[in-house]
BAKE-105850 format. One line per 3 residues: number of its first residue (from 1); their letters; for each residue y, x, z of C-alpha. Coordinates in pm, 1 decimal. Each point is the difference from the previous one (the first is absolute). Example, Ala and Ser with C-alpha at 12.3 -4.5 7.8 and 13.67 -1.06 7.14 Angstrom:
<recs>
1> AS> -450.0 1230.0 780.0 ~ 344.0 137.0 -66.0
</recs>
This chain:
<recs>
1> XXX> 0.0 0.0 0.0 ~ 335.9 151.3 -79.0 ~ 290.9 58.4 300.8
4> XXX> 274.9 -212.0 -52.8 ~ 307.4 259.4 -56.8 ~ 384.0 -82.5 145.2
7> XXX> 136.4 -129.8 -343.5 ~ -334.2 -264.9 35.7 ~ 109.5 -66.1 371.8
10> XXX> 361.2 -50.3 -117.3 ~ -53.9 -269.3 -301.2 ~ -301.1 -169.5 257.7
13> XXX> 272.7 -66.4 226.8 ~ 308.1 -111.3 -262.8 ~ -251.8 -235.1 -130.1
16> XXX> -57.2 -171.7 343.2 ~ 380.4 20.4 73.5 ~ 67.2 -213.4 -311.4
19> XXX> -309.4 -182.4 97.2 ~ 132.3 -109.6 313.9 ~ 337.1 -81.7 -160.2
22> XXX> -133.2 -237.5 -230.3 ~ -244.8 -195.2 293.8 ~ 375.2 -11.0 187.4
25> XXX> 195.7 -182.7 -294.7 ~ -275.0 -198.5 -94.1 ~ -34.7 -149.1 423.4
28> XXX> 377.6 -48.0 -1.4 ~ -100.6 -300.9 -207.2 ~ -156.7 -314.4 99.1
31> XXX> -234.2 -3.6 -320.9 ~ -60.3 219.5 -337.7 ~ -14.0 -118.2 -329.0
34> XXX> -328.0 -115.7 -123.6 ~ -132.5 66.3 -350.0 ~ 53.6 -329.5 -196.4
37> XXX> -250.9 -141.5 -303.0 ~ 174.5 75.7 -343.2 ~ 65.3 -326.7 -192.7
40> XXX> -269.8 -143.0 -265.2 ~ 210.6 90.9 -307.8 ~ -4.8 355.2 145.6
43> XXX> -389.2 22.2 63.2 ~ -55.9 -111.9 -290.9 ~ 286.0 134.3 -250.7
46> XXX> -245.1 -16.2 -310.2 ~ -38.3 -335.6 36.2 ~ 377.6 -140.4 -56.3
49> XXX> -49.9 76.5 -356.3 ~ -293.5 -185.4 -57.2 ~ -84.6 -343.7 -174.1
52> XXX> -231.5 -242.5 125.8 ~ -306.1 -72.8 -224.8 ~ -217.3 -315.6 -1.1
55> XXX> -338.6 40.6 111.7 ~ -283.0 -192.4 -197.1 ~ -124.4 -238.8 26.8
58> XXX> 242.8 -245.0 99.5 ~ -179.5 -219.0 317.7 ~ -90.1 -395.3 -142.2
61> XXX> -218.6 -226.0 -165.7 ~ -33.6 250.3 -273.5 ~ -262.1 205.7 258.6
64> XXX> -173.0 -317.9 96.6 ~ -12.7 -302.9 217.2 ~ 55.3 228.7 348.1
67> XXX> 310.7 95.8 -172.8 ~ 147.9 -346.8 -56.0 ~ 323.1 59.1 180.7
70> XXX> 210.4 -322.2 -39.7 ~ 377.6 22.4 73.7 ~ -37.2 306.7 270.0
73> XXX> 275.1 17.3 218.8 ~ -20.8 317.8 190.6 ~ -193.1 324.1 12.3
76> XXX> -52.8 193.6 306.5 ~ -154.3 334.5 121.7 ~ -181.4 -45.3 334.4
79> XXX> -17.3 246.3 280.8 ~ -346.8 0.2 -104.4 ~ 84.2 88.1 -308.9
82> XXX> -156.1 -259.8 -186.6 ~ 279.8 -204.5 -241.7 ~ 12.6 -355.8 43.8
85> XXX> 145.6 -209.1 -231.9 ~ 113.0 -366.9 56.3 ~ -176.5 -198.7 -279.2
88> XXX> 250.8 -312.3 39.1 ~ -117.9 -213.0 -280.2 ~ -378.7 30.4 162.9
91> XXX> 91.5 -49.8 361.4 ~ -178.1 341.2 106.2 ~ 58.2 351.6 120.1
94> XXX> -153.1 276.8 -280.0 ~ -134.8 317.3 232.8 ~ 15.3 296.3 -244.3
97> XXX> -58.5 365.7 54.4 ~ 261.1 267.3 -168.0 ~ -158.2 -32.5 -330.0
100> XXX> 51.3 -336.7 -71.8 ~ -408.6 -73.8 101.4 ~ -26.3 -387.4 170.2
103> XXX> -148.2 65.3 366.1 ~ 0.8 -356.9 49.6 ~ 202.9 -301.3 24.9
106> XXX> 140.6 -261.0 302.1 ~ -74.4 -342.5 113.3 ~ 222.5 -243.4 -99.3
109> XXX> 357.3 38.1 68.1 ~ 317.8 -244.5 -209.7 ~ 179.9 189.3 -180.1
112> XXX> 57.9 380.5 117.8 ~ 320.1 138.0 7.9 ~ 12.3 313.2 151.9
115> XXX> -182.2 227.4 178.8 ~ -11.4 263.9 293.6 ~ -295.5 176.9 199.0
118> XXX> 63.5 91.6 451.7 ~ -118.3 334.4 147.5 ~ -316.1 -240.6 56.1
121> XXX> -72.6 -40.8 -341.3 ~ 91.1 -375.1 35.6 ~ 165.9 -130.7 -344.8
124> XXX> 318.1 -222.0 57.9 ~ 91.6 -251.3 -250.6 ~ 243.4 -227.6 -114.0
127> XXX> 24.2 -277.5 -300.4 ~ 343.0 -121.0 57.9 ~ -59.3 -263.9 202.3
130> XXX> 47.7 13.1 404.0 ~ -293.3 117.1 86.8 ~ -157.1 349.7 28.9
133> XXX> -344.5 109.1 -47.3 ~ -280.0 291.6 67.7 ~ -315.3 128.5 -78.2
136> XXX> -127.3 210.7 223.4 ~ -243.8 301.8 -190.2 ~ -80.0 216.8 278.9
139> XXX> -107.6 -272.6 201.5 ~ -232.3 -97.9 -321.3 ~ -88.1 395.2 -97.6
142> XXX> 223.2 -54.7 -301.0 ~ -180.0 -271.3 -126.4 ~ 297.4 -209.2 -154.0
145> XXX> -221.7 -290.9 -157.2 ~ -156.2 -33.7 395.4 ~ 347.2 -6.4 181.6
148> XXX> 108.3 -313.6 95.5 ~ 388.4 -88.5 -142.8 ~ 160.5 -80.0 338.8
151> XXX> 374.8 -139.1 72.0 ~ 175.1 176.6 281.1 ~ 371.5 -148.2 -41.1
154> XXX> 88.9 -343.9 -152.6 ~ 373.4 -62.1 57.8 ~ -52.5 -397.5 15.0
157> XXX> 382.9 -51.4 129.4 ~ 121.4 153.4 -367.2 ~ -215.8 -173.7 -228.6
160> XXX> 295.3 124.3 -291.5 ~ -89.3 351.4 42.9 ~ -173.4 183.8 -230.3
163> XXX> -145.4 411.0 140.7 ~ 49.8 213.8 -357.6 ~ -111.3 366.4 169.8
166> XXX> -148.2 153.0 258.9 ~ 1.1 363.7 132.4 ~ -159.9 162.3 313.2
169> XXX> 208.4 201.6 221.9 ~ -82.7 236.2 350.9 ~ -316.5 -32.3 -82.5
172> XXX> -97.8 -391.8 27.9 ~ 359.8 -165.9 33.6 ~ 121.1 -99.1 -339.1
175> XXX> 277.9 -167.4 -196.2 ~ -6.8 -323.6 -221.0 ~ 265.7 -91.8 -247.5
178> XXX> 117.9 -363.1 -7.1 ~ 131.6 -254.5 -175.1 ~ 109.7 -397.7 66.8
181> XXX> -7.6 -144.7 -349.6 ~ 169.4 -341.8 134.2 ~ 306.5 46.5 -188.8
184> XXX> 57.5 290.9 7.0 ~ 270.7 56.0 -317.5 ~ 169.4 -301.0 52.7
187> XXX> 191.9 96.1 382.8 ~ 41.0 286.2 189.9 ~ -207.3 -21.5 267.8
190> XXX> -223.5 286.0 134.7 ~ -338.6 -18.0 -224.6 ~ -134.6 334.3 -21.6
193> XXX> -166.4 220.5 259.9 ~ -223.5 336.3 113.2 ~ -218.7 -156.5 276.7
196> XXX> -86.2 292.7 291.5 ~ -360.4 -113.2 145.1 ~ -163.0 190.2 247.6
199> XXX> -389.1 113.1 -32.6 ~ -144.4 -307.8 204.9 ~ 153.5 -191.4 -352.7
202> XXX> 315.9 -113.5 262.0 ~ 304.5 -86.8 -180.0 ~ 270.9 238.1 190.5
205> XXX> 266.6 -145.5 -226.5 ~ 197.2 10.8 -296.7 ~ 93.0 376.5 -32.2
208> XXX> 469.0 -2.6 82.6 ~ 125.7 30.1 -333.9 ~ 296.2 -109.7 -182.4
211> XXX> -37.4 -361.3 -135.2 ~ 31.8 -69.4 -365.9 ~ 204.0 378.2 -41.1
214> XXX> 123.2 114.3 -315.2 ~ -102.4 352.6 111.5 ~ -241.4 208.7 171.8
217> XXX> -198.0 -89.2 322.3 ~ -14.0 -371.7 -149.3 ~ -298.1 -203.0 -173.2
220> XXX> 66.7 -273.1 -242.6 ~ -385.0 -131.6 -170.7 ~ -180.7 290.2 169.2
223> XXX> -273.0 122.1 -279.6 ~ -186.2 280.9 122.8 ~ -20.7 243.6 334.9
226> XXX> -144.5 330.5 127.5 ~ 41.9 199.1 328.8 ~ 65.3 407.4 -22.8
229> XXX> -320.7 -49.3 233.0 ~ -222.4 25.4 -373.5 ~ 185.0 365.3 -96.0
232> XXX> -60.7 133.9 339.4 ~ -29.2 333.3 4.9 ~ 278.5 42.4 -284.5
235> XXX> 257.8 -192.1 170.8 ~ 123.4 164.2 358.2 ~ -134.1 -202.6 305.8
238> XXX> -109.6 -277.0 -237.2 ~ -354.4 -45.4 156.4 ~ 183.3 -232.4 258.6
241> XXX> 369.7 -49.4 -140.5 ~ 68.3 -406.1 -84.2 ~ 172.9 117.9 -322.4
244> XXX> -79.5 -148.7 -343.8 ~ 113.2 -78.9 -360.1 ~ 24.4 -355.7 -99.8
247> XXX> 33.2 -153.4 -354.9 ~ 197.7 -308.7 -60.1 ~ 92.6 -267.4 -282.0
250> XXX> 326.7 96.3 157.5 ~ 178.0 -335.7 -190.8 ~ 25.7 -396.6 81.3
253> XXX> 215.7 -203.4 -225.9 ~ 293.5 33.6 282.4 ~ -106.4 366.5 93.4
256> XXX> -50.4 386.1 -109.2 ~ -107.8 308.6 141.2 ~ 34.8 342.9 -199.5
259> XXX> -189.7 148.6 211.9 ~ -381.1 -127.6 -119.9 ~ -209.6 286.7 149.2
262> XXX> 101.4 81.3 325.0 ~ -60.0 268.0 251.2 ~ -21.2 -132.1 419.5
265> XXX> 87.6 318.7 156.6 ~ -19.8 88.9 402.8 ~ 322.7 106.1 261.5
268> XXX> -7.7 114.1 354.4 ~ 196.8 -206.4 211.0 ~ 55.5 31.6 372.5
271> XXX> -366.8 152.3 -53.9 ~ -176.0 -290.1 -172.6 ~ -110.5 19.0 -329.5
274> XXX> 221.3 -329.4 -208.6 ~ -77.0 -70.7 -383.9 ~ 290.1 98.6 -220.8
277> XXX> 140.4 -31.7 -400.5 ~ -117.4 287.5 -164.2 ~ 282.4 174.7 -121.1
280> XXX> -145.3 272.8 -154.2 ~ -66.6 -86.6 -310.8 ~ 336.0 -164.6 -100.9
283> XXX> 155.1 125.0 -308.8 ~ -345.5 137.0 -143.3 ~ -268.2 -174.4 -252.2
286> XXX> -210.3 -210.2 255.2 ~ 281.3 -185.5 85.5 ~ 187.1 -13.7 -348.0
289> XXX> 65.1 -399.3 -5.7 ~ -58.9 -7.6 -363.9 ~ -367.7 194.9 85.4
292> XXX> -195.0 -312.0 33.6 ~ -37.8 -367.8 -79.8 ~ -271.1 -140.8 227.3
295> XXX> -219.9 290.5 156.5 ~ -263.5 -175.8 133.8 ~ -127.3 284.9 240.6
298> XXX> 41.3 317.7 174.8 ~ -221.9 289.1 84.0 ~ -25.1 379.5 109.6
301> XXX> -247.8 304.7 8.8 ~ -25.9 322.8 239.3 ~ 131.5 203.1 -211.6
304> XXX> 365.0 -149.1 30.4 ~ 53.3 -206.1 -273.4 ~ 87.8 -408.2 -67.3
307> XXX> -146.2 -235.2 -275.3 ~ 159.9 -315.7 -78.9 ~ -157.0 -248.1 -246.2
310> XXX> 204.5 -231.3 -208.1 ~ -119.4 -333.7 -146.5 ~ 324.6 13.4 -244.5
313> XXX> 163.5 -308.6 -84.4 ~ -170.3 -292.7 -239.7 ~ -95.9 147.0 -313.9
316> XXX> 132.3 363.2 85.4 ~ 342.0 -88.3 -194.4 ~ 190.1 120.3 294.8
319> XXX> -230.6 260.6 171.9 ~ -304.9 82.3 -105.2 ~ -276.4 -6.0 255.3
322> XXX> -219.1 318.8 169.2 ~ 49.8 268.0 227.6 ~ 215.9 302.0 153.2
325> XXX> -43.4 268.2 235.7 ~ 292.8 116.2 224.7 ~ 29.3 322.9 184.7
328> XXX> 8.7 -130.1 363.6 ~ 248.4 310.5 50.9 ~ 304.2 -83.5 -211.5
331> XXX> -113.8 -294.3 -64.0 ~ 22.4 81.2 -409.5 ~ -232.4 -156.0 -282.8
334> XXX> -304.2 279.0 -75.1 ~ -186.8 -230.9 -264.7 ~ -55.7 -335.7 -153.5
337> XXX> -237.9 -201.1 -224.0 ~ 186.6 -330.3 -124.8 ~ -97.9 -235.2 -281.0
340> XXX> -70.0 -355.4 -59.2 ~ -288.6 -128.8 -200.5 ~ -387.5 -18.9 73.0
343> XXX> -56.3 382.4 -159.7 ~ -41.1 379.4 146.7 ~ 260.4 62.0 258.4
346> XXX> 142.3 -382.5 -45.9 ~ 12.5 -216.0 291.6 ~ 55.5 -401.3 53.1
349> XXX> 150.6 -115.3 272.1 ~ -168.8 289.7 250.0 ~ -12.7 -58.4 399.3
352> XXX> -160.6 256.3 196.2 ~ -12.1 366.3 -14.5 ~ -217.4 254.9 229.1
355> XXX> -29.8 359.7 -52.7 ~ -304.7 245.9 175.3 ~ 175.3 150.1 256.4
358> XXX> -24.5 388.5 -93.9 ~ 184.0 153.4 -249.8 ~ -259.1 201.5 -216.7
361> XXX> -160.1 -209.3 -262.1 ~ 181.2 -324.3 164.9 ~ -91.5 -317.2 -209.2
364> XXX> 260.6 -285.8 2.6 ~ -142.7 -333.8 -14.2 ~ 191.6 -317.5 -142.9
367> XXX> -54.8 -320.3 61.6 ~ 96.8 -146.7 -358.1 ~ -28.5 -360.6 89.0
370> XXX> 123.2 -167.9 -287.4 ~ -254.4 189.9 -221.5 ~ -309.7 -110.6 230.6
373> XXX> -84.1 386.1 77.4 ~ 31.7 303.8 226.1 ~ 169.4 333.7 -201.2
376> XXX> -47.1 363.3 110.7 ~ 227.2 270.8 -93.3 ~ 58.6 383.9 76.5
379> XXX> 212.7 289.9 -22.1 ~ -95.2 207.7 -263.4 ~ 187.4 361.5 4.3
382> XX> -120.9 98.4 -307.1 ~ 208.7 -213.7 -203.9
</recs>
């Protein structure tokens, strides 16, 4: 082993003087900086350039009977990951895996609207009426066709009141967007909603925000919902934050709001956590009021990013129906497949959207409900 000389002795201790130095500044503080996530588009820099692609084939009759998707309203990825897929026109729930195989199919249930799955792999669904439905897979070892269609909230005092989306947040609480379609465009009184329920299916309340607003932090003909809870880890604390997007109709005959996808942001007050407008997307593309027509629902992945799909306006003369995907960062359009028309890439009046939740070879999966089918596209770099 070699001696350590005095130059060695000298830099050994210079090093632990600076050492100590540092440990000083850094305890004069009450906490250091952590190292934050980079943003999706910055992960995953190759991918801004990119066009989606259609993947073949297209899900409907075409395949077969088991494919006979009638009117589907939404499409949904599960924390199971199975999709599910709300076959309106044939009063069922379609179990799929990633691939588009059928895994099996529900009991009867009217109508499906829209769809979301608990932490205990219950599914929650709606079919705008009042009431509020689940099927309950693990209790049935994910045997849909076996699981009994059970109602767990029936709001018999608002017989008006149709639930148009559903989203699970912390876990088992969840959301429900609302609207009274007694009159609705012909006064001014309050007629759309987010319901709050807790886990036991307990209506906590209408969630405080502003009543037939022009602006953000207001609902008018709610369309579609989903908590930051389903891009957890991507989004900061989101695991348990009661943030969400919400898409909206956003017009009455009497009434307008610009803003037609809208973030629900958090704020700290006096120590407890209070809903908010988010405010940090205004002046970018997500909340351009000439960006959509009538999105019919919201979702996000864990890698950061937003998808909004738009059923266009009659005919597509206005805006033509399909899909974008926003940078959750700046809030900025990445990509978009729009058309009208019963072709590749075309859509007809589409109502759900759900994308697999990581990034690398993500599939987005479209509802296209006025074509009778189920669509899957990708990003294809290569282009």
């Amino acid at each position: 082993m070699k001696r350590p000389t005095l130059n060695m002795k000298k830099t050994q201790i210079l090093i632990l003087i600076a050492a100590s130095i540092v440990l000083t500044v850094a305890c004069e503080h009450d906490k250091t900086n952590l190292p934050t996530i980079p943003p999706g588009e910055e992960q995953f820099t190759s991918l801004d350039d990119a066009e989606y692609v259609q993947l073949n084939p297209v899900l409907d009759a075409s395949l077969g009977s088991e494919y006979d998707f009638i009117r589907p309203a939404d499409v949904y990825v599960g924390v199971d990951n199975f999709i599910y897929v709300a076959n309106t026109g044939k009063n069922e729930i379609v179990m799929m895996d990633g691939g588009g195989q059928i895994q099996g199919r529900s009991q009867f249930i009217s109508q499906p609207e829209a769809i979301t799955q608990n932490d205990s792999l219950q599914l929650l669904i709606v079919n705008k009426t009042n009431a509020i439905y689940r099927i309950d897979l693990f209790e049935y070892n994910h045997n849909i066709g076996a699981a009994p269609v059970d109602t767990v909230f029936k709001q018999a005092s608002e017989p008006t009141r149709q639930f148009t989306g559903i989203t699970v947040h912390d876990g088992f609480e969840y959301y429900v967007t609302v609207v009274d379609v007694a009159d609705s465009s012909t006064n001014f009184r309050e007629f759309s909603f987010i319901y709050d329920f807790t886990a036991n299916h307990t209506l906590k309340g209408p969630l405080p925000m502003n009543v037939n607003g022009t602006g953000l932090f207001s609902a008018i003909v709610p369309t579609g919902i989903v908590s930051l809870r389903e891009g957890f880890p991507a989004f900061p604390f989101s695991e348990n934050t009661p943030a969400f997007f919400f898409s909206q109709t956003g017009r009455t005959s009497l009434l307008n709001n610009n803003f037609k996808v809208q973030l629900v942001s958090t704020d700290v007050v006096e120590g407890d956590i209070i809903l908010a407008p988010g405010i940090r997307f205004i002046g970018n593309d997500i909340y351009d009021p000439n960006r959509f027509y009538n999105p019919e629902d919201v979702t996000i992945d864990r890698a950061g990013f937003v998808f909004v799909v738009e059923a266009g306006s009659p005919g597509g003369t206005i805006q033509a129906p399909g899909f974008y995907r926003f940078s959750f960062t700046s809030g900025n359009q990445l990509q978009s497949v729009t058309g009208f028309g019963d072709g590749e890439m075309e859509f007809n009046n589409p109502k759900g959207i759900a994308v697999l939740p990581e990034d690398e070879q993500q599939i987005v999966y479209v509802a296209d409900t006025g074509n009778n089918r189920i669509m899957m596209f990708q990003l294809n770099t290569e282009l």
